[in-house]
Every structure is written in C-alpha cells, then in structure tokens.
C-alpha positions, 0 to 999 in steps of 0.5 A: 254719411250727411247729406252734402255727401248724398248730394253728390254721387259716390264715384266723383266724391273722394272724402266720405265720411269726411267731416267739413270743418271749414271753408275755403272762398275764391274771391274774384267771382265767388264773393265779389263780381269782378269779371267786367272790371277784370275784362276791361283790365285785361283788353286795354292791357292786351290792345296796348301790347298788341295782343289778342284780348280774347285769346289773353282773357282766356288764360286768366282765370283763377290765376296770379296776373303775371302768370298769365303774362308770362303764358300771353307774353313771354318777352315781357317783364311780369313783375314790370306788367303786374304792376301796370295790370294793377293800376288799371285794376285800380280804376275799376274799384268802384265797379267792383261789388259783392256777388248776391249773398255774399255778404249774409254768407260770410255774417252767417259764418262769423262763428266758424272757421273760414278763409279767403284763398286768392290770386288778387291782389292785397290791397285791392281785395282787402280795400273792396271788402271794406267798401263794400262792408264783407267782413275780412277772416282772420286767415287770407292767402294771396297768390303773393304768399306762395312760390307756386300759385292757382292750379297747384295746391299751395294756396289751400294747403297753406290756408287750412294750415293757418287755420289749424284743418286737414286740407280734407276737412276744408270745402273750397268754393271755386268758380274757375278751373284752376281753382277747382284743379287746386282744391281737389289736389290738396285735397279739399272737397271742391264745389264749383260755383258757376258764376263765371263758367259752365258746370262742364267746365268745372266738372273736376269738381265735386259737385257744382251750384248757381249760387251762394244761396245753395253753398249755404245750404250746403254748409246749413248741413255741415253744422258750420251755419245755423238755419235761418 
C-alpha cells in the first residue's frame, strides 16, 4: 500500500491498492482564485433578476452557469441567461489569478498524464490560463462537452477516457461538493482542497488538504512528481 493510502483511513478509502496514474483538476477554485469574481458575477446577476444573491451563490458551485439558473429561476431562459453571466464573467478577468502554486504544480507534472475537467466556460478559462502563464493539458473537459454536467460523473469519465485511464487510476482535486460527489461516482480517488469551503463540507471526499503544496506532496508519492 503507498503512502497516499496510508494517509487516509481504510474505511473511507475504496481504491486500495490502486495504483494513481493521473490527475484530474477542477479549475475555478483549485487552480485559479476566481471565487470574488465569480461572487460579484452572480450578485449583479441576481440584483438585476430580482433574486436573492446569497441564496443564488449557494447553488453555484461546481456547477454549469445555466444549471444553476435553472434551480435559481426557473422562468428564465438558461441559454439566454448563460450568456449575459459570461459577459459579466468577462469584465472580471483581470481579476482572475492562479491559486498559490498552481503554476509549479502543473510545470511539475508536465511529464505525466493530467487534465482539467470544468463547468467554466472555454475561452474564459483557456484565455486566463495564457494570461497568467498555466500551462493547458492536452485533455480539457468543459461542462459544454457532457449532456449531464457536475455532480454526475460524466465530466471525469469522459476525461480519463480521453486520457486512455481507468476512472479508478484518476485523482481528482475538487474544492466544491458537486465536484467531490462526481469524482467519487465515477470513481476516482476524490481529494478535496478547502479553498472555497470547509473540510466537513467536502467530507464525501477521500481525504481533503489546505493547499496545492500538499496535493503535491501527495503526487511526490505516486511517482507522478519528482522531488524537489
């Protein structure tokens, strides 16, 4: 057993012996700080629609922006409301910046198999990566690219298969629980990185860190990062 699984107490872990052969990455919150941006989005948004901002924010993330319209309200139009959210999505970007080590993380990994599988929008996420010098994998799920987006597994399924992995070889790094319930359905070891919400929030996870330094520690132990 390595010692990612001895990190994590047998009865919560469902993959031992299971040997990690790629990562999976969340964007929004996980490699780029975008919870202010996205917060100012979502309460200009829901001001203008005449909604409650605080109720609203709480059903977005992890998730595709017109799902969560069509919880917050369902007489609007989601594809009509999709686009005025990325509009003002857009007006942020420059408030947009890489969470601390996200950048030496992914240099880190440049030799090994990982992906970005997010509800984001293509071009924003794809024009901050280049603003902000993140390097792009060769494999990016969108929520556009599934029928069923974050907390069903599509995302993750589609995304070890375009990287040639068992969902079970895959560790996805989440930071919201739609996220984590998706990983762990398609069944990939979940680790939950509590930059947006509390360790007992994410607690479907498999085990859950502070910080992208520890994620690579983890990785240091499956071989898929060299030691410093």
């Amino acid at each position: 057993m390595s010692d990612i699984l001895g990190l994590v107490a047998a009865p919560s872990w469902e993959h031992a012996g299971m040997k990690i052969s790629a990562v999976l990455f969340d964007v929004d919150g996980v490699l780029l700080d975008s919870a202010g941006a996205h917060r100012r989005v979502w309460n200009s948004w829901s001001l203008a629609r005449g909604l409650e901002p605080e109720k609203v924010w709480e059903l977005t993330f992890g998730r595709r922006p017109e799902d969560t319209v069509k919880d917050a309200a369902a007489h609007l139009d989601p594809a009509v409301e999709r686009k005025v959210l990325d509009e003002l999505l857009a007006q942020e970007k420059d408030s947009v910046l890489p969470v601390d080590g996200a950048a030496d993380l992914l240099e880190a990994l440049s030799g090994s198999p990982w992906a970005i599988v997010t509800s984001g929008d293509r071009a924003f996420v794809e024009a901050r990566f280049a603003a902000d010098g993140l390097p792009l994998p060769a494999v990016r799920v969108y929520g556009s690219d599934v029928e069923h987006a974050k907390p069903a597994p599509d995302c993750f399924a589609l995304a070890a298969s375009r990287l040639g992995v068992a969902t079970s070889a895959c560790l996805v790094v989440e930071d919201a629980p739609a996220g984590i319930r998706a990983a762990v359905a398609a069944g990939c070891t979940a680790i939950g990185l509590t930059t947006t919400h509390s360790e007992e929030s994410l607690r479907q996870a498999h085990m859950c860190v502070a910080s992208l330094a520890e994620v690579r520690s983890l990785l240091i132990t499956q071989g898929l990062v060299a030691s410093p």
